[in-house]
C-alpha positions as CSV (number, residue, x, y, z in Angstrom):
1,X,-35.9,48.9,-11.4
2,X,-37.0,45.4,-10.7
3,X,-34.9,45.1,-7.3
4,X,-36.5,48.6,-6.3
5,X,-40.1,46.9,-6.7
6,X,-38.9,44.1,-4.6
7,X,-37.9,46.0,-2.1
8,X,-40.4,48.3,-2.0
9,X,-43.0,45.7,-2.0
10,X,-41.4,43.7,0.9
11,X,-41.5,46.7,2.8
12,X,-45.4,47.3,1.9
13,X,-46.2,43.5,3.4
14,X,-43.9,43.9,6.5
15,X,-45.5,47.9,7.1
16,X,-49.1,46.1,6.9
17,X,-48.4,44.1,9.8
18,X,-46.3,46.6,11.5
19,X,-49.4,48.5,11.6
20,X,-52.0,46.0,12.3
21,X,-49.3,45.1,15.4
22,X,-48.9,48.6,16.3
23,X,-52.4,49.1,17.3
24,X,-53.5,45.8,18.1
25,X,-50.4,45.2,20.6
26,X,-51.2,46.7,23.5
27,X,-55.0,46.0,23.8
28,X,-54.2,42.5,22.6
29,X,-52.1,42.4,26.0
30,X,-54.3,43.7,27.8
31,X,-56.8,41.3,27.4
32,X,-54.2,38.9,28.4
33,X,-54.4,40.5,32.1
34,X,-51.1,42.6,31.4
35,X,-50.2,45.9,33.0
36,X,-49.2,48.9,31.7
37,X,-46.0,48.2,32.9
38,X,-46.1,44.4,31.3
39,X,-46.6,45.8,28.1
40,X,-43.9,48.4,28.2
41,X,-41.6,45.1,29.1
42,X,-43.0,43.9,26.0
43,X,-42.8,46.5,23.8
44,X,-39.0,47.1,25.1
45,X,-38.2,43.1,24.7
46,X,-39.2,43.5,21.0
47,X,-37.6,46.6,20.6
48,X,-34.0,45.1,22.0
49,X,-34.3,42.0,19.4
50,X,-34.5,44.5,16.8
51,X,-31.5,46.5,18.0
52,X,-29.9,43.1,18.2
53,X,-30.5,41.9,15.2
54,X,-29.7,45.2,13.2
55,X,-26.2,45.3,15.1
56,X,-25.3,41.6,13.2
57,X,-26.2,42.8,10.2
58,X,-24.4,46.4,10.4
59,X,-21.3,44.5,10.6
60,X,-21.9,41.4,9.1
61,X,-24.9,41.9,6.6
62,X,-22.8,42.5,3.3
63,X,-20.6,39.7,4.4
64,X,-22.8,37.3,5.2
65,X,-25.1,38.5,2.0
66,X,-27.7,41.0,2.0
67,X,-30.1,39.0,0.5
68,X,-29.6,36.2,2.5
69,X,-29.7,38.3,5.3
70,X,-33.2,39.6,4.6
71,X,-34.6,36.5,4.4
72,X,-33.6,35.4,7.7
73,X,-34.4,38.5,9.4
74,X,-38.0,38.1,7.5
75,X,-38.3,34.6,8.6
76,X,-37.1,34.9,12.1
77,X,-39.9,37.9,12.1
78,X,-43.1,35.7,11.1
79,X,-41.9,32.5,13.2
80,X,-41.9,35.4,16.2
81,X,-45.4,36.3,14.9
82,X,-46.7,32.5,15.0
83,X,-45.2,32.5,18.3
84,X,-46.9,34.9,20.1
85,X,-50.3,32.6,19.6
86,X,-49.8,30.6,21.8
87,X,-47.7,32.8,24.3
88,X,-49.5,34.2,27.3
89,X,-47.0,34.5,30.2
90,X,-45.1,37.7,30.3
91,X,-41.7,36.2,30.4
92,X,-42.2,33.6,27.6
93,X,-44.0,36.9,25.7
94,X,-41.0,39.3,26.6
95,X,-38.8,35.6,24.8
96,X,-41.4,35.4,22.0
97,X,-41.3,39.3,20.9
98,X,-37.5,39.7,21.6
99,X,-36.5,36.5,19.3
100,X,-39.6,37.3,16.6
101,X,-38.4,41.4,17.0
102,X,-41.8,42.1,17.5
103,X,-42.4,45.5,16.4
104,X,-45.3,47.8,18.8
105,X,-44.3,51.3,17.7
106,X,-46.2,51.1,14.1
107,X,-43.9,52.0,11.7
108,X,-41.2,49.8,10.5
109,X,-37.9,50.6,11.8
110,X,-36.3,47.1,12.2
111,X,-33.3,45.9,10.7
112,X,-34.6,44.9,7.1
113,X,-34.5,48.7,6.6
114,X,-30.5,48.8,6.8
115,X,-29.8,46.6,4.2
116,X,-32.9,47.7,2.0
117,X,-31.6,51.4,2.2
118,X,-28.4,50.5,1.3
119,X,-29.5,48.7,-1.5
120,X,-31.7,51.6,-3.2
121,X,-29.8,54.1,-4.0
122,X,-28.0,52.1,-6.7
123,X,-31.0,51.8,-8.1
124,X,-31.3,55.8,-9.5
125,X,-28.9,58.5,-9.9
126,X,-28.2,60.9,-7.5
127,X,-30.9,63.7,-8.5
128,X,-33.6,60.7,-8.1
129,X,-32.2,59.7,-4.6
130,X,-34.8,61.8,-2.5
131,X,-37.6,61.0,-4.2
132,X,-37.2,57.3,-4.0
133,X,-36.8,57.5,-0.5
134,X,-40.0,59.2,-0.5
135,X,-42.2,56.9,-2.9
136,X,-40.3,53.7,-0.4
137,X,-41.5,55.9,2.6
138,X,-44.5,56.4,0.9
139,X,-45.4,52.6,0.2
140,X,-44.7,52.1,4.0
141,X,-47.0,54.5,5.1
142,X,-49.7,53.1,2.9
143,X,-49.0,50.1,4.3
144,X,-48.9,51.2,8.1
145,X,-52.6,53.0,7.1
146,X,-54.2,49.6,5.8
147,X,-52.6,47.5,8.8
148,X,-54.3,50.2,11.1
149,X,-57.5,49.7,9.5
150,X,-56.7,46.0,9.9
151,X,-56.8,46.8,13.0
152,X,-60.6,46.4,13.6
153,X,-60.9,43.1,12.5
154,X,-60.8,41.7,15.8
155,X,-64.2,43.8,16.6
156,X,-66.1,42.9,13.1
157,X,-65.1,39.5,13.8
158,X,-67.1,39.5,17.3
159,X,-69.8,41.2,15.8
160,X,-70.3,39.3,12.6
161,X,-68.9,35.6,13.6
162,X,-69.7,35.8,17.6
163,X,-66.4,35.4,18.2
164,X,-64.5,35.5,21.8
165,X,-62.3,37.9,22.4
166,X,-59.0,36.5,22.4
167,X,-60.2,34.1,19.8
168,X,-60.5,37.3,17.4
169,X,-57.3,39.0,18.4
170,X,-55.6,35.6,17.6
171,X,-56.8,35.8,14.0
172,X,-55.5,39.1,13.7
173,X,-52.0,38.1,14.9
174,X,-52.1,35.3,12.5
175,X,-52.6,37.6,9.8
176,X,-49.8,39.4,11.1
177,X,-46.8,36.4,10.9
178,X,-48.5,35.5,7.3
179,X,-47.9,38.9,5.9
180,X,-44.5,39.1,7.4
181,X,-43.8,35.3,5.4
182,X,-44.9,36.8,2.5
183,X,-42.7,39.3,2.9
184,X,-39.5,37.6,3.4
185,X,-40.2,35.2,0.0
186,X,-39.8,38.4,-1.8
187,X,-36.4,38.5,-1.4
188,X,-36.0,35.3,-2.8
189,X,-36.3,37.2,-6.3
190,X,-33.7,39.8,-5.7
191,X,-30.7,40.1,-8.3
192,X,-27.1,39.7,-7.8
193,X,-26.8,43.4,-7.9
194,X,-28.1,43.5,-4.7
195,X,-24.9,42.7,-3.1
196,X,-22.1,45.1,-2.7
197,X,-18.7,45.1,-4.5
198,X,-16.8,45.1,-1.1
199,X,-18.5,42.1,0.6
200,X,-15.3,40.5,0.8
201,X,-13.5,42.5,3.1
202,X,-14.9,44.5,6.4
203,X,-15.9,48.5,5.1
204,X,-13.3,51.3,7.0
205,X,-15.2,54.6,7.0
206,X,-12.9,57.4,6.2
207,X,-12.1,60.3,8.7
208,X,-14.8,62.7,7.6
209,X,-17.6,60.4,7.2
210,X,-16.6,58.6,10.5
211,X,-16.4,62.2,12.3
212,X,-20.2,62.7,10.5
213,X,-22.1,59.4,11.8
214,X,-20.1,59.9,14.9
215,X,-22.3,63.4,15.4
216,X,-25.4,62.5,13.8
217,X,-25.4,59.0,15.3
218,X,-25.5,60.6,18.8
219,X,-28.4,63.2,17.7
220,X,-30.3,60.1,16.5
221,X,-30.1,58.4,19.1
222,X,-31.7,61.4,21.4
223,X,-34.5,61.3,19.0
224,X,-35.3,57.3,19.1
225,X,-35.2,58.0,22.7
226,X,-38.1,60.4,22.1
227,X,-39.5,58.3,19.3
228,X,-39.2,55.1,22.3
229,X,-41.8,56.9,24.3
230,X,-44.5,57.5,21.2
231,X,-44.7,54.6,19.9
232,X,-48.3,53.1,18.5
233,X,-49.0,51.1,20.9
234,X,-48.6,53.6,23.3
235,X,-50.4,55.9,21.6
236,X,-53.4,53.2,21.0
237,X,-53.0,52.4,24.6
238,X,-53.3,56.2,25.4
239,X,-56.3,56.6,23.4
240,X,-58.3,53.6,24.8
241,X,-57.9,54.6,28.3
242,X,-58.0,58.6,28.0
243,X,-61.2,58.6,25.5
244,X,-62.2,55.0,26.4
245,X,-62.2,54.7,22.3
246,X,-62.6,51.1,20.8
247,X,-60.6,49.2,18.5
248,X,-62.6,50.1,15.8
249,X,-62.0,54.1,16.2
250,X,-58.2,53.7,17.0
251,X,-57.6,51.9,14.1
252,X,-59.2,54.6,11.9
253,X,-57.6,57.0,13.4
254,X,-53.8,55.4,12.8
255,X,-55.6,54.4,9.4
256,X,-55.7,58.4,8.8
257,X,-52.8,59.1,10.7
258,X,-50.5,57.0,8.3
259,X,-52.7,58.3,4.9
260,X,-50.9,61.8,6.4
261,X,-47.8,60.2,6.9
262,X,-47.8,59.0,3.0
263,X,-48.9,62.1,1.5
264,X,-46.2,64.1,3.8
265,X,-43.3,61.9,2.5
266,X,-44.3,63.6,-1.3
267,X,-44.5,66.8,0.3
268,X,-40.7,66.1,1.6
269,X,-39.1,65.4,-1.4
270,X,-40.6,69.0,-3.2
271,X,-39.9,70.7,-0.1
272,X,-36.5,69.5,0.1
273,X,-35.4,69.9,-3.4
274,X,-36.2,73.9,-2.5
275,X,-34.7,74.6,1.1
276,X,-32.6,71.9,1.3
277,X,-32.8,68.3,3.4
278,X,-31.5,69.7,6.6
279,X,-34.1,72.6,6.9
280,X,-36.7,70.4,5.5
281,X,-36.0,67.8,8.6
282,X,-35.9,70.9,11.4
283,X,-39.0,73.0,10.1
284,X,-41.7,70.8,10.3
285,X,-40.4,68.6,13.0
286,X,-40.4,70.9,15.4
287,X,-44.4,72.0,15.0
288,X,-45.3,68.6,15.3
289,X,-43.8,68.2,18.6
290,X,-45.9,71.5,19.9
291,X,-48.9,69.5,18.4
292,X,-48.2,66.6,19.9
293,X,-48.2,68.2,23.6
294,X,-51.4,69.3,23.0
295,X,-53.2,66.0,22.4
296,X,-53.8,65.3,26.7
297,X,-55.4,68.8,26.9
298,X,-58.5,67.8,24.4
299,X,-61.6,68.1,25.7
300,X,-62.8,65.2,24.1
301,X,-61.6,62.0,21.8
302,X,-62.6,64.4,18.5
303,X,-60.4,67.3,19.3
304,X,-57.5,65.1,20.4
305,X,-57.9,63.0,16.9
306,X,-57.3,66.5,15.1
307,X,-54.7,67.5,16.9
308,X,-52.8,64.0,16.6
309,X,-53.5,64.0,12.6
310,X,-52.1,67.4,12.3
311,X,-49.4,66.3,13.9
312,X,-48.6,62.6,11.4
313,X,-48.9,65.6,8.8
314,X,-45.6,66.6,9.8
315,X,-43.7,64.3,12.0
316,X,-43.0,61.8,9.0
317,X,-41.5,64.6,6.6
318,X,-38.0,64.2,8.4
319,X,-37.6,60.4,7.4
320,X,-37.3,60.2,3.6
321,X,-34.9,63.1,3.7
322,X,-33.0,61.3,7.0
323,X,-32.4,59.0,5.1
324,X,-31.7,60.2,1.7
325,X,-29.1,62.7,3.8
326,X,-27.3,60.2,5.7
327,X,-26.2,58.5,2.1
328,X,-25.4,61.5,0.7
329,X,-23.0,62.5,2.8
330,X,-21.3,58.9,3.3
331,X,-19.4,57.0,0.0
332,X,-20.9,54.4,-1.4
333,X,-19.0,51.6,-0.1
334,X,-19.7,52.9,3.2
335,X,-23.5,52.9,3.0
336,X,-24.8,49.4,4.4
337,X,-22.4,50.6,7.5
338,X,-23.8,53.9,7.7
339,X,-27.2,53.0,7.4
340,X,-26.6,50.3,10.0
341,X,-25.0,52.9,12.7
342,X,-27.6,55.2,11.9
343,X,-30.9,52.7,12.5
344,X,-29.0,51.1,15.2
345,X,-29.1,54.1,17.6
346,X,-32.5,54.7,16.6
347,X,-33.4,51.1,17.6
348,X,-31.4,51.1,20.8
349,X,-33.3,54.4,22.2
350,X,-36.7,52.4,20.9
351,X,-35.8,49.8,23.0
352,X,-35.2,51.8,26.0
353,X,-37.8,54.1,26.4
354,X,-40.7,52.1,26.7
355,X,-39.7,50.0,30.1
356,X,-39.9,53.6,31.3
357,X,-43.0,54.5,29.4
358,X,-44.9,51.8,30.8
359,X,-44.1,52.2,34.5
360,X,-44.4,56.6,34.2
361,X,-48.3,55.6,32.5
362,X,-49.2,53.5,35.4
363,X,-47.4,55.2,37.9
364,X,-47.3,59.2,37.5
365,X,-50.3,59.7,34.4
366,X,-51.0,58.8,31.7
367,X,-49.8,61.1,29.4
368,X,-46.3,61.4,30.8
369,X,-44.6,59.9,27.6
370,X,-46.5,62.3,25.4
371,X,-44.5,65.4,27.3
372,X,-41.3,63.7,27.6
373,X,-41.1,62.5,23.9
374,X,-42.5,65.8,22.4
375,X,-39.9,67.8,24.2
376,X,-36.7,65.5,23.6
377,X,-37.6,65.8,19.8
378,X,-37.5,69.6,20.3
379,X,-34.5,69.7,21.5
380,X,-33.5,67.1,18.6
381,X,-34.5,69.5,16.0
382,X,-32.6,72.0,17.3
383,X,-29.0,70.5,18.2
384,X,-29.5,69.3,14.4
385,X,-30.0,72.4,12.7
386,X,-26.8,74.3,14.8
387,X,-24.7,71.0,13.7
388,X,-25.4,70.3,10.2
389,X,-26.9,73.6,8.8
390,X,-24.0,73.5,6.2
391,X,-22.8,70.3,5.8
392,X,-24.6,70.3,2.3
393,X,-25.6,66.7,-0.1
394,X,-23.9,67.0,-3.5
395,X,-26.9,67.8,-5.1
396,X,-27.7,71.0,-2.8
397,X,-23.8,72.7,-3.0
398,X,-24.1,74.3,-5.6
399,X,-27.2,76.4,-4.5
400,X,-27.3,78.9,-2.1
401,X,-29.9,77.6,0.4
């Protein structure tokens, strides 16, 4: 119970300043004289240190020791953040967010997650699996909500403090490297049980479970690529130029975009435990995608805020039962490996699409990425459901869902 707390309140810290870097990202940059292009680079450059850094510790993290391993990826994170203070060229910023894995899509998808994930389920049985997935997912999202209203602080700070512009945006990157310290001393308290039994010795996946991550890996990794092109700041970047909203209404609006986000992860985990993790995933995926596409069309900043929040209702409801799915289906043993496959892909496509993203916003319209990563997740949902419609977690085969 204890390491469960840990964990979950490591990830709270690290999804505040997610969330307050999210948003903040690529307006920050764009006071710095970047292009839309520039900060794609950026976002990709941070993106590709996190793919990096979650391949070492997919093969090395139980070896090298998972907490150990946490606390270097947390303090490599917050020296990044520090970093990027002082860092105003684009190729020492491109260094800075690759080496700190500087995260611009919002939610917390870095390499932490692959040794956290395969730490929790030890911590319940089996029939409590989903659910605390959710209530982790669920912490995230609350912290993701209170980063985005964190958000703003650059804007009260002008108002109430006269304070320059970049001046204020640096204060809010500061705040972002502290919360990410604090959040790698939490792993100092972890216990023992942390690590695995089979440190010792490199994990073999066995046939079936190597056939399984072979086929989910590659449909995950056609959905980061569809996730790589929505990421928050993106989406923030989207807003500000579309709508010419401020700082202060985009960060309300991710602040009610990740409330949704929470309250959909408790929604998964009752949904699921009646039709079943797969359908749960497919079903409300695949309307939030539709949503999504219509955000450009709004006629103004109000109508496109709707649509957007329906859609956060939804698109979060896949990842507690991802998650919970993926080490069902795998043993044990094999989990930190499996979880590490599975976020690596995800990462790698995250890293990828932006470059693109950046270049089709300045260069075809503004809303390319919107299209494209809508419609890549549609045809996710669907190659997802044909493949694993029957491959069934132990606690779902003895019903007939």
């Amino acid at each position: 119970m204890n390491d469960r707390r840990l964990l979950n309140g490591a990830a709270f810290l690290r999804a505040l300043a997610t969330g307050l870097m999210g948003v903040l990202l690529g307006i920050y940059l764009d006071h710095l004289v970047f292009t839309a292009a520039d900060i794609g680079l950026v976002i990709g450059s941070g993106l590709t240190g996190a793919a990096f850094s979650t391949v070492i510790v997919t093969f090395l993290g139980d070896r090298l020791g998972r907490r150990r391993s946490l606390l270097v990826l947390g303090l490599a994170a917050a020296a990044g953040g520090f970093a990027l203070l002082v860092a105003d060229r684009l190729l020492v910023v491109c260094a800075v967010a690759f080496l700190g894995m500087v995260n611009g899509m919002g939610r917390d998808r870095g390499a932490a997650l692959v040794l956290e994930q395969a730490i929790l389920p030890a911590t319940v049985v089996p029939e409590r699996r989903t659910r605390a997935f959710a209530w982790y997912n669920v912490l995230q999202d609350v912290g993701h909500a209170l980063g985005g209203a964190l958000a703003a602080m650059p804007a009260l700070l002008r108002e109430t403090a006269g304070m320059e512009t970049l001046a204020s945006f640096r204060v809010a990157v500061a705040v972002y490297a502290g919360l990410l310290l604090l959040s790698a001393l939490s792993y100092l308290r972890l216990s023992p049980t942390a690590e695995t039994r089979t440190a010792a010795k490199p994990v073999r996946l066995t046939p079936g479970s190597r056939h399984v991550l072979r086929k989910i890996a590659g449909l995950f990794a056609l959905d980061s690529v569809a996730g790589g092109f929505l990421g928050t700041a993106l989406l923030a970047y989207f807003f500000y130029h579309r709508f010419g909203t401020g700082e202060t209404g985009i960060a309300i609006l991710f602040l009610l975009a990740r409330a949704a986000n929470a309250l959909s992860h408790l929604a998964a985990a009752w949904l699921a435990a009646r039709i079943g993790l797969v359908n749960t995933m497919v079903y409300t995926h695949i309307p939030s995608s539709i949503l999504l596409m219509a955000v450009p069309f709004a006629p103004s900043f109000a109508v496109a805020a709707m649509l957007f929040l329906l859609r956060e209702s939804l698109v979060e409801m896949d990842v507690p039962t991802r998650q919970s799915y993926v080490m069902a289906i795998v043993q044990p043993e094999e989990r930190t490996l499996a979880s590490g496959v599975t976020n690596l892909v995800r990462m790698g496509g995250w890293a990828v699409a932006p470059f693109f993203a950046g270049f089709l916003m300045q260069g075809l319209a503004l809303a390319t990425p919107l299209f494209i990563g809508a419609g890549l997740k549609i045809v996710y949902d669907v190659a997802l459901y044909r493949s694993f419609r029957h491959l069934k977690p132990p606690e779902e085969r003895s019903l007939a869902i």
